[in-house]
Each structure stands twice: as C-alpha cells, then as structure tokens.
N, C-alpha and C positions, 0 to 999 in steps of 0.2 A: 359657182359658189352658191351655197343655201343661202334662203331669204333669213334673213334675223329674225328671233323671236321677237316681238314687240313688247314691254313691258312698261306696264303704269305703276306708279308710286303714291298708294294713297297713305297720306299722314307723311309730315314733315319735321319730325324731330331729331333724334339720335340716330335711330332707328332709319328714317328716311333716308339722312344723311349718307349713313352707311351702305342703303342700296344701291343709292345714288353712284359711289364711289364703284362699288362690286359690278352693277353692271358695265362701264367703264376698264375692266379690266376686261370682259368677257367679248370678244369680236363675234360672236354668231348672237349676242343682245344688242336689242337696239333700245335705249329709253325714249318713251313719246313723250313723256312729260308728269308733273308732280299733279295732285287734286287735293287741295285743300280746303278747310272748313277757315279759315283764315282770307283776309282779303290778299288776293294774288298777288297784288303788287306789294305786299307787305314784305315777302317772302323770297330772303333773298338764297339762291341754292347756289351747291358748289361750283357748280359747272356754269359759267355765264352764257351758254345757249340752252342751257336746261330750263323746259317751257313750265310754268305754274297755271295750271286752270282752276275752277273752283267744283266741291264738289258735286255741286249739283249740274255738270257738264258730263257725269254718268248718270243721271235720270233721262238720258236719250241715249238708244240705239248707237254704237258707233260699232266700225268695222275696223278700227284704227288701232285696234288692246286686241294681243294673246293672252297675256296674263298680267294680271291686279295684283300684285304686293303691296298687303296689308300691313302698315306701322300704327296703326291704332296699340293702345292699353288693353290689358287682356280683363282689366278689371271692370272697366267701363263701356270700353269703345269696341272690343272683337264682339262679343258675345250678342250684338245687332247687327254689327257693320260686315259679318262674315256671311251669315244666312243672307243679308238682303241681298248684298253684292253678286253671292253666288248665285241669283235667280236672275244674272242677267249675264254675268263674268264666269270666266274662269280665274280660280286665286288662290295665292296662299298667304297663310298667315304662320304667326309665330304663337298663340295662345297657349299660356303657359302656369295656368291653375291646373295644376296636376287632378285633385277631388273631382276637380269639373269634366275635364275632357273626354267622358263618355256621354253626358249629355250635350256638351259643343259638337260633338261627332254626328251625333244624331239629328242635331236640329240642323247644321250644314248639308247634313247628307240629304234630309227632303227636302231643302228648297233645291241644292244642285242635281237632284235627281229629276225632280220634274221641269227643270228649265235643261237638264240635257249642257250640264258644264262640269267641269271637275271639279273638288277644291281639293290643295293638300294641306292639312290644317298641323296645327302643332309642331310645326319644325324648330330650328333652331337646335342647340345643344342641349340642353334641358327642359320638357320634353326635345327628342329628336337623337341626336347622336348616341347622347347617353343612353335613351329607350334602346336604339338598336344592341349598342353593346351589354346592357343587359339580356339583351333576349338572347345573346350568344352565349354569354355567359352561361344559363340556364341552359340551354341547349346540351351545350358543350359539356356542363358537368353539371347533371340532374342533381347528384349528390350536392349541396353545401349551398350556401350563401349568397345574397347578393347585395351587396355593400353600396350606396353613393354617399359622396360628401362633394361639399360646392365650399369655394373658397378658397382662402381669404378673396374676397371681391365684392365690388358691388351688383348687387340685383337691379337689373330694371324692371321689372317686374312690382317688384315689392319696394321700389323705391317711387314710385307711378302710385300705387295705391297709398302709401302714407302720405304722398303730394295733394291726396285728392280729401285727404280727411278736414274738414272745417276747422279753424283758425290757420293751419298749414300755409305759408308764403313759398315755403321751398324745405327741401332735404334728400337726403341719400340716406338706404339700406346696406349693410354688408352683413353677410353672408357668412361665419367663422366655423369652419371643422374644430369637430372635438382631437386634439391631440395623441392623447390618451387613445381614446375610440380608435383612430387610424392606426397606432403602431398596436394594437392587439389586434385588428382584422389582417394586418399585414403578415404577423406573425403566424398566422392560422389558425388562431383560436375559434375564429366562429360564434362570436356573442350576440347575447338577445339584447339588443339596442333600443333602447326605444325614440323616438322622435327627438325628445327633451335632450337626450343623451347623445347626441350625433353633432350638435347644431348650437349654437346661438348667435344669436341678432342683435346685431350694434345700428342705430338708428340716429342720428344727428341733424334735429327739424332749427329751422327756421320759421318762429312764429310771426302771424299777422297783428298788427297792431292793436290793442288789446283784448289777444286773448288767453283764454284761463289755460295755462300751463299744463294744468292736472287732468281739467277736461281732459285736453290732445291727449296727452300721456296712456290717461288708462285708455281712447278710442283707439289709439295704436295696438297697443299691449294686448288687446279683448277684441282682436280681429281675427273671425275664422279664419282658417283657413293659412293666414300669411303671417300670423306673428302670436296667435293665441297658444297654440303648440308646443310655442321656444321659451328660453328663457332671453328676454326681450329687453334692452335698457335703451331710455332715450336719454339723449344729450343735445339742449338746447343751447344752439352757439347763434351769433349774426350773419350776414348777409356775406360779412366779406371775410368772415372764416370759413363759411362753405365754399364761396369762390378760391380761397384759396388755396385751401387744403384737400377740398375733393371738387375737383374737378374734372380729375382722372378718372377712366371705368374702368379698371383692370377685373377681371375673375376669372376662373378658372374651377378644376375638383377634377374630381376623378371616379371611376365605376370599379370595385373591385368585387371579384367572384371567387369564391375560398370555397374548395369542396375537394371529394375526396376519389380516386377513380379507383381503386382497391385498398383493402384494410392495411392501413400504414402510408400508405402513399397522399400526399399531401400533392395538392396544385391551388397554384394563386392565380387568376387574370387580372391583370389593372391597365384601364384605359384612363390616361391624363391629358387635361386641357389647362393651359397656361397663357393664361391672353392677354394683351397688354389692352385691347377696346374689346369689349363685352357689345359693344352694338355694332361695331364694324364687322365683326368673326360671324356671331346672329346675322347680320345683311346677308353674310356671305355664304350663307346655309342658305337661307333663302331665295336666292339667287338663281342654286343649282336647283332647290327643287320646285325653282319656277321654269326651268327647261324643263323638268321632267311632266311638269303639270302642264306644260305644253305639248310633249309628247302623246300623253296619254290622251287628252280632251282629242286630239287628231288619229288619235285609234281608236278613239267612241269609249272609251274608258271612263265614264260618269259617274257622279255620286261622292262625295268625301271620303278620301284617303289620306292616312296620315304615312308617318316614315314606314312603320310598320310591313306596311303593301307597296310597298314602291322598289322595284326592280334596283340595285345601285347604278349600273348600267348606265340609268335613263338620265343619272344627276352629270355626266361628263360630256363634252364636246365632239370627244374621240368618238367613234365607230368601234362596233363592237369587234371587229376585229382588229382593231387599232389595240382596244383593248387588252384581248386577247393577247396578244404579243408583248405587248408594253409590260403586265403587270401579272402575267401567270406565273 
C-alpha cells in the first residue's frame, strides 16, 4: 500500500470543517491536524482524534505536512497567507475574487518558485470546475458564447467579506440568476449580457449594537469588486432570524456555451451544480487537488498552478490505467 498524503488544514471554519470531513472519506489521505489562529483548545473539530495546533507551529520546519489546505477568506486572509505559506509548503487554496486572480497567481508563483513548492491556487467550483468547463466550452465551439450564472445559493465568499465590513455582527449573501437571462441563453439566442443583467444580490446583515444602518448599507452596496456591479439589496433582520432561516449553504449554477458549428446548426453545452453545502462540495475540490499538488511537488513541478494546468488524471486515487478502463 502507498504511504498517505499527509494533509494540514489551516483555518477552521465552514470551509475547514469540510476538509476535515472530505479527507475522511479519501483512504490514501491522511489528516495531521487543524492550525489555528484561535486558541487550540477553544476548538472543537469533527472528528474527536483530530489534532488543533496553533498557527505559528508552521513558523518551524516540519517534515510531517505534504500538503496545506488553505480555509482562510479570500478577501482578507488568502491574498497573505497563500504566498507566505508557499515559501515554506506546498498548498492549495480556494481564492475566489475572480478581477484578482492574475495577480494572486503571480505573487504565489514567486514565493513558491523560489522555495521549490507547488501551490494550486483557485480551486473549488467557481473559479475551478466552472473555469475548466468554460475552457471546453470555448475550445469546443470557437463560434458563440460563454454563459455562467451562480444560484440561487449562498456565496461564501461574499458573504465573508460583508461579515468583515464595520458595524457587521453577522449575515449571509446569495447569489440569484436572472430568469429571463437563463431561458434566452438556453434558447440559443446569444445575448450581450452585461454583469447587472445576469445577477443579483440578496444580502441579510445582522447589525452590531449601535450601528448606523445606512452606513453598512451603502459600504456593502459600493464594494468593488463583490456587490458594486449587481443590483444589491440589504435586509436587516436579528440574530435569531439569521440562525434560523439561513443556516443552510445550499448553491449551485451552471456554465452554458451556445455557439454555432455551421450556418444553421445550433449547439448548447451546459455544466450544472446543485449542492446542498457550498463548503462541504468546495472541501471536496480541494481535497482532490491537494493529491494532485502532491503529485506534482514529487515530480518537481514548482511554482503556482491553478485548475487550468493540472492534468485530471492527477485529481483521482485510481491509476492511470485504472483509469483508462474504468472511464474511457
């Protein structure tokens, strides 16, 4: 039997949780244990032999980590905790500000280039599965469109950065396809969409004790990047309507490609995600292409790669000729 990859889980939230779970299912993983910026013993995990260190227990040398799965915010927490890590680790993360991830790429790729580690950065479903299936898409039929819509679901992502805005005690983002928009891309029409037009954002914050409503409101609403774009509405409710009404992370969407392969001939691709946990599904991307980032770092394969450059191959258990047989 092969030795288990070894995998470490830095950041302990949804997201952690979820890895947590995923590597658990996967017998050639092994978890070493959680790193938290939290005090260890606060911290309690699924698994009651699953170890909590702190994080500065990777500001030393260990031989005991193939691979760092990062749970950090992509708003706050990746855009540091990716580059430094990778100057000592091999990792991956989930970083998922689409505008940004050419310069995340780049500044991952020089620190893991000159320490001689991999990182695969940007996985998950959005970027990640959808990025691939777009590129097929385009591949596949040069002529026509390429369609995403997200939803109905929660973002974590963009529900992380409204958390983090001042007066904020808590809340949740979702995600809503334009109706309309979907059944004309489905149809074949081929519209020029624009952002505003695809999308809008349902926000429902839990404020800290007094603060100015309107503030919050417009810092939400007038956020590059995550919610200036949309047509954005907040809804301020309490503590135990959030608990009790969204608690749940369901999301899902789909990548649709409408182009044309000769005059008259119509073709549609559409790839759908349906998910009942938005950070469990995410773990579980992460998971596989923390075997793969383990593959690679053992083939000398350096430097930062996202889905894009990653063999599929390298994301399964099987053998490639297991493969071969099983799914040709």
């Amino acid at each position: 039997m092969t030795t288990p990859i070894r995998i470490g889980i830095v950041g302990y939230g949804n997201l952690g949780r979820g890895v947590e779970t995923a590597v658990g299912l996967n017998p050639d993983l092994e978890l070493v244990g959680v790193f938290t910026r939290r005090d260890p013993g606060s911290v309690a995990t699924l698994g009651e032999a699953t170890r909590v260190f702190p994080m500065s227990d990777l500001d030393e040398p260990r031989d005991d980590i193939d691979v760092l799965i990062l749970c950090g915010g992509s708003r706050d927490d990746l855009p540091r905790q990716t580059p430094e890590l990778a100057s000592r680790f091999t990792v991956v993360d989930s970083y998922d500000n689409h505008a940004h991830v050419p310069e995340h790429v780049a500044a991952v790729d020089a620190a893991a280039s000159a320490a001689g580690t991999t990182a695969i950065v940007s996985t998950g479903w959005d970027p990640g599965l959808f990025s691939l299936n777009r590129l097929f898409g385009e591949a596949i039929l040069p002529q026509g469109s390429t369609y995403t819509f997200w939803g109905r679901g929660l973002s974590q992502g963009h529900s992380d950065a409204l958390r983090r805005v001042p007066g904020v005690a808590g809340g949740v983002q979702y995600t809503i396809p334009s109706r309309e928009a979907v059944e004309r891309v489905r149809a074949g029409e081929s519209p020029e969409l624009s952002t505003r037009e695809r999308h809008t954002r349902e926000c429902y914050v839990v404020l800290e004790e007094g603060a100015d409503a309107e503030a919050v409101r417009e810092e939400i609403v007038s956020m590059p990047d995550y919610f200036a774009p949309y047509d954005t509405t907040v809804t301020f409710i309490d503590a135990d309507e959030l608990a009790r009404d969204h608690g749940g992370m369901p999301h899902g969407g789909f990548v649709i490609r409408s182009g044309r392969t000769s005059d008259g001939t119509s073709q549609v691709i559409e790839y759908r995600l349906d998910l009942d946990s938005n950070p469990e599904f995410t773990a579980s991307v992460l998971v596989a292409y923390a075997r793969a980032a383990a593959r690679l770092a053992a083939a000398g394969q350096h430097g930062a790669k996202t889905v894009l450059d990653v063999p599929p191959a390298l994301l399964s258990p099987r053998s490639p000729e297991e493969l071969r047989a099983a799914l040709l």
